[in-house]
C-alpha positions as a Markdown table, in Angstrom:
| # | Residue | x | y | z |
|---|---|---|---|---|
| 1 | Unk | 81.2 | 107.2 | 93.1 |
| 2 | Unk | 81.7 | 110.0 | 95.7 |
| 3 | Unk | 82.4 | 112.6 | 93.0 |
| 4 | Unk | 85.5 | 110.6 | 91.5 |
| 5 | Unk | 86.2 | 111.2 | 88.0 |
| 6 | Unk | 85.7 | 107.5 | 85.8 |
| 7 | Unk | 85.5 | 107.1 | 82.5 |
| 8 | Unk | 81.8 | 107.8 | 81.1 |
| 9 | Unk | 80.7 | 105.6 | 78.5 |
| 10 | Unk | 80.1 | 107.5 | 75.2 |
| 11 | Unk | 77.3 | 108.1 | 73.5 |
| 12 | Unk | 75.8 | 105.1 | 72.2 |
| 13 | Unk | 76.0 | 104.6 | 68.4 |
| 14 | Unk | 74.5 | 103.0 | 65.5 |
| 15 | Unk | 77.9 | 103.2 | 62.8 |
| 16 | Unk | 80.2 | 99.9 | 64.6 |
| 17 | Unk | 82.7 | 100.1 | 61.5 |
| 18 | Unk | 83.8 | 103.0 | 62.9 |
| 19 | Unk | 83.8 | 102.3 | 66.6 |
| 20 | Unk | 83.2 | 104.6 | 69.4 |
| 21 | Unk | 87.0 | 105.0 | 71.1 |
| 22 | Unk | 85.4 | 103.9 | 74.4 |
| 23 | Unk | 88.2 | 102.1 | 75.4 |
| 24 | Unk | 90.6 | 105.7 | 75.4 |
| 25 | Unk | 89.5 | 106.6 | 78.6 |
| 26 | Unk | 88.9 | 103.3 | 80.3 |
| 27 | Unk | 92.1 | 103.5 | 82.9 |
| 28 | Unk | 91.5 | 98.9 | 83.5 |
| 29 | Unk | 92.7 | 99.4 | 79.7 |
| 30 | Unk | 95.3 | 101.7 | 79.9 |
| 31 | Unk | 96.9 | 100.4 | 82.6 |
| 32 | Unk | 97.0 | 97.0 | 80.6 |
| 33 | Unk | 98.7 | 98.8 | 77.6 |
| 34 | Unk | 101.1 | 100.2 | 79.7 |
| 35 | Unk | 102.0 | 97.1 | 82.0 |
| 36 | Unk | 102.2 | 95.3 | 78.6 |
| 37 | Unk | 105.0 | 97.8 | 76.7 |
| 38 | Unk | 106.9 | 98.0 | 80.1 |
| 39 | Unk | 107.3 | 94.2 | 80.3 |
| 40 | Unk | 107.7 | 93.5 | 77.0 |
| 41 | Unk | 110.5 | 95.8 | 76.8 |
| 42 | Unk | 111.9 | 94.3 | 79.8 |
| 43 | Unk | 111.5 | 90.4 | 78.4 |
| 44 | Unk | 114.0 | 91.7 | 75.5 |
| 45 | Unk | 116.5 | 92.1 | 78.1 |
| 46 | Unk | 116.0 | 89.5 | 80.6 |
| 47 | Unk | 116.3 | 86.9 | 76.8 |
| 48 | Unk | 120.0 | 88.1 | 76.8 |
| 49 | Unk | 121.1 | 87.1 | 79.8 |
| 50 | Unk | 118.7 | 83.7 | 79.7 |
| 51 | Unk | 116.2 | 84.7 | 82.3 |
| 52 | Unk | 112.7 | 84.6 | 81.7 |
| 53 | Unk | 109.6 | 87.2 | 83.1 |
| 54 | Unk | 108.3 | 84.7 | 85.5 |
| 55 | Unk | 112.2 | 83.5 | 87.0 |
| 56 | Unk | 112.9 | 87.6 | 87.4 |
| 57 | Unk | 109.3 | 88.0 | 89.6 |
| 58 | Unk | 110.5 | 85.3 | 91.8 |
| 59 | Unk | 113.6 | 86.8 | 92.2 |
| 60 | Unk | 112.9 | 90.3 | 92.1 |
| 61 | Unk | 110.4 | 88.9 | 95.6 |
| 62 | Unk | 112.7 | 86.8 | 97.0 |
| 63 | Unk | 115.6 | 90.1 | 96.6 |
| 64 | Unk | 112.9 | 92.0 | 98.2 |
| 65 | Unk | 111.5 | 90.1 | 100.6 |
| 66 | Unk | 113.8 | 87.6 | 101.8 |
| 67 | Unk | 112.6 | 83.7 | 102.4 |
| 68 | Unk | 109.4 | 83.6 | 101.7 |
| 69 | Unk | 107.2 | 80.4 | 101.3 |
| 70 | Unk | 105.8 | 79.4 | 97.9 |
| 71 | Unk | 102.1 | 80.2 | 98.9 |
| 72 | Unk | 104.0 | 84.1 | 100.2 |
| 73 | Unk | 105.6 | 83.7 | 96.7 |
| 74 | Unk | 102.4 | 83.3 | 94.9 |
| 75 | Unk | 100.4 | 85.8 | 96.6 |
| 76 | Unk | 103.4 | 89.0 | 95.7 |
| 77 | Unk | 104.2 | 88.1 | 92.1 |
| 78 | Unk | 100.5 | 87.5 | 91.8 |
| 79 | Unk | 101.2 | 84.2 | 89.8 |
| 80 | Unk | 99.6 | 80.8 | 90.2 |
| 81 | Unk | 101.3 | 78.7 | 93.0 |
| 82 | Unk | 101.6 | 75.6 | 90.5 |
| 83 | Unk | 103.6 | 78.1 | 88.3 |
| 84 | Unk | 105.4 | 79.4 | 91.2 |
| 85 | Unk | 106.4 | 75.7 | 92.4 |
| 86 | Unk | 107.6 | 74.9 | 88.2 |
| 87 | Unk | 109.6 | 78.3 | 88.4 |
| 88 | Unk | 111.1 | 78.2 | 91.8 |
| 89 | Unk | 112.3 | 74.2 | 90.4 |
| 90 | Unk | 113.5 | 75.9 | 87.6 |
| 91 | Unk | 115.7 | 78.5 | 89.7 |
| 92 | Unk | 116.2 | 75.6 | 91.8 |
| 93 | Unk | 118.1 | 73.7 | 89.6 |
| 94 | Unk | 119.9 | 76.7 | 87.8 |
| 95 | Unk | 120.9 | 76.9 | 91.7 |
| 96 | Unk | 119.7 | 80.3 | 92.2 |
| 97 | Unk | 117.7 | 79.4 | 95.0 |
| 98 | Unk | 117.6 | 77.2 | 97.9 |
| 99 | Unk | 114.0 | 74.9 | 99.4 |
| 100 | Unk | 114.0 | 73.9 | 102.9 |
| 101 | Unk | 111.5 | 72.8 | 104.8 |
| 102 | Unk | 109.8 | 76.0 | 107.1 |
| 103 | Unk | 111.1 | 76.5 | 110.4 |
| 104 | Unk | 107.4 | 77.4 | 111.7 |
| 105 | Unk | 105.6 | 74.7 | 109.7 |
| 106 | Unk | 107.2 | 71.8 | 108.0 |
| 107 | Unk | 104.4 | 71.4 | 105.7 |
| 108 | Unk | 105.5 | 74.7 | 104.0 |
| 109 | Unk | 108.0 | 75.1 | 101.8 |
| 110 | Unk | 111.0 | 77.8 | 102.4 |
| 111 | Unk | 112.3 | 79.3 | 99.2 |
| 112 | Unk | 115.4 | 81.3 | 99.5 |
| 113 | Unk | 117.9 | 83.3 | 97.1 |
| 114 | Unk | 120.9 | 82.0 | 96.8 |
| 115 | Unk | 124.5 | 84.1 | 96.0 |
| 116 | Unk | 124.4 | 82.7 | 92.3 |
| 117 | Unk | 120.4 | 84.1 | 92.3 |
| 118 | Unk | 121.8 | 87.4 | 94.3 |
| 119 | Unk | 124.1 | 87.5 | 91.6 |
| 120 | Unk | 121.9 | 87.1 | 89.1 |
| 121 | Unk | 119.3 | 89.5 | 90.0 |
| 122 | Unk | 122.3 | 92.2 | 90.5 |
| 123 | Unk | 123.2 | 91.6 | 86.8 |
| 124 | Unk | 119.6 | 92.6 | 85.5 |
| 125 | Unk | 119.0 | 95.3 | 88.3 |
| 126 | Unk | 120.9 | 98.2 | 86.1 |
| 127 | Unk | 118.8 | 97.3 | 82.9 |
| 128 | Unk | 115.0 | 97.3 | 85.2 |
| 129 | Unk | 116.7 | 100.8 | 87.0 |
| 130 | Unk | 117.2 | 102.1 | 83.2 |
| 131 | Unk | 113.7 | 100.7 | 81.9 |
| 132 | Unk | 111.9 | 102.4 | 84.7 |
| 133 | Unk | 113.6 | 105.6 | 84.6 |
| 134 | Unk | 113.1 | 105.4 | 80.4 |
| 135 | Unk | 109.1 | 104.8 | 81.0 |
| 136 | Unk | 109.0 | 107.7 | 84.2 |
| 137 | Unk | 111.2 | 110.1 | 81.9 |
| 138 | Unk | 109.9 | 113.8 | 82.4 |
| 139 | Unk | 107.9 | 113.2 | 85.1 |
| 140 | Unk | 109.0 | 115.2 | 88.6 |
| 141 | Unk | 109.9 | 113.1 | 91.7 |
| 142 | Unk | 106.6 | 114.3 | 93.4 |
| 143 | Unk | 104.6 | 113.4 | 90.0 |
| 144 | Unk | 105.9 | 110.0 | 90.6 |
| 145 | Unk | 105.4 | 109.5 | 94.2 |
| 146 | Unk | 101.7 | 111.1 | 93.3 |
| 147 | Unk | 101.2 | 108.3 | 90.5 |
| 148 | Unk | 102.8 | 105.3 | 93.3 |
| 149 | Unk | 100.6 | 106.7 | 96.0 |
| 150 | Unk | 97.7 | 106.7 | 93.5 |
| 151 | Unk | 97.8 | 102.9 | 92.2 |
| 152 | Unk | 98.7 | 101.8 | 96.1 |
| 153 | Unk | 95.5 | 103.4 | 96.8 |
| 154 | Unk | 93.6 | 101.7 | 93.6 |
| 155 | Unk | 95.4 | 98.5 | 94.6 |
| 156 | Unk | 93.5 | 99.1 | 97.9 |
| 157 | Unk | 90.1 | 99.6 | 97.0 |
| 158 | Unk | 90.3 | 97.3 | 94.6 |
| 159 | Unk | 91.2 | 94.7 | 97.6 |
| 160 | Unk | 88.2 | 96.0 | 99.2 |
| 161 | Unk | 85.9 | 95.3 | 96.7 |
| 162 | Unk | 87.1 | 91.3 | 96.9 |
């Protein structure tokens, strides 16, 4: 692997009661664990003000990106597009965003946030600010743009490697 460090498997054993810890240093694992803890944490606090993980993503890409399409949708909150059709309904109806057929292509589907939606997002945004800043507590600035530059880069190989 070009002289990158990756997790070794261990030593193979006979004694499988007591396992072999292999997963410790397997970073597809530890990456899951941590995703996991940050969202559920974050689920606790979109329940109170009766959002769900799926209506914040849509949001949170809409907030970021502007109108987007559903497919566009789809593709940045990595989430099904059937989902993404059910949620953007959903927000839809709760009107927190707006359809309209595309400008470019009126086969597509336009998806934008509305003021309600804006509003929405801005109530949450405090509580995601503090639940990053809990998780990235200790670390220096450059330690964390090292770590973002580090998964963009992981994000990209892994693309590659499609």
């Amino acid at each position: 692997m070009g002289g990158q460090a990756v997790a070794k498997p261990r030593q193979k054993q006979d004694n499988f009661e007591a396992g072999d810890s292999w997963l410790d240093d397997f970073l597809p694992y530890q990456l899951y664990r941590v995703t996991n803890r940050l969202n559920a944490r974050l689920i606790g606090r979109l329940k109170s003000i009766g959002i769900n993980a799926s209506e914040w993503r849509v949001l949170s890409v809409l907030r970021s990106y502007g109108t987007l399409s559903v497919g566009n949708i789809a593709e940045r909150t990595l989430m099904e597009q059937p989902t993404v059709s059910r949620v953007v309904n959903q927000l839809e109806r709760q009107v927190m965003v707006s359809r309209r057929p595309s400008l470019e292509d009126s086969r597509v589907t336009d998806v934008t946030l509305t003021h309600i939606g804006s509003n929405a997002f801005d109530a949450i945004m405090p509580s995601a600010i503090r639940h990053e800043e809990s998780a990235l507590q200790g670390f220096t600035r450059k330690e964390v743009t090292a770590l973002q530059k580090y998964l963009e880069r992981i994000e990209a190989n892994i693309e590659m490697d499609r």
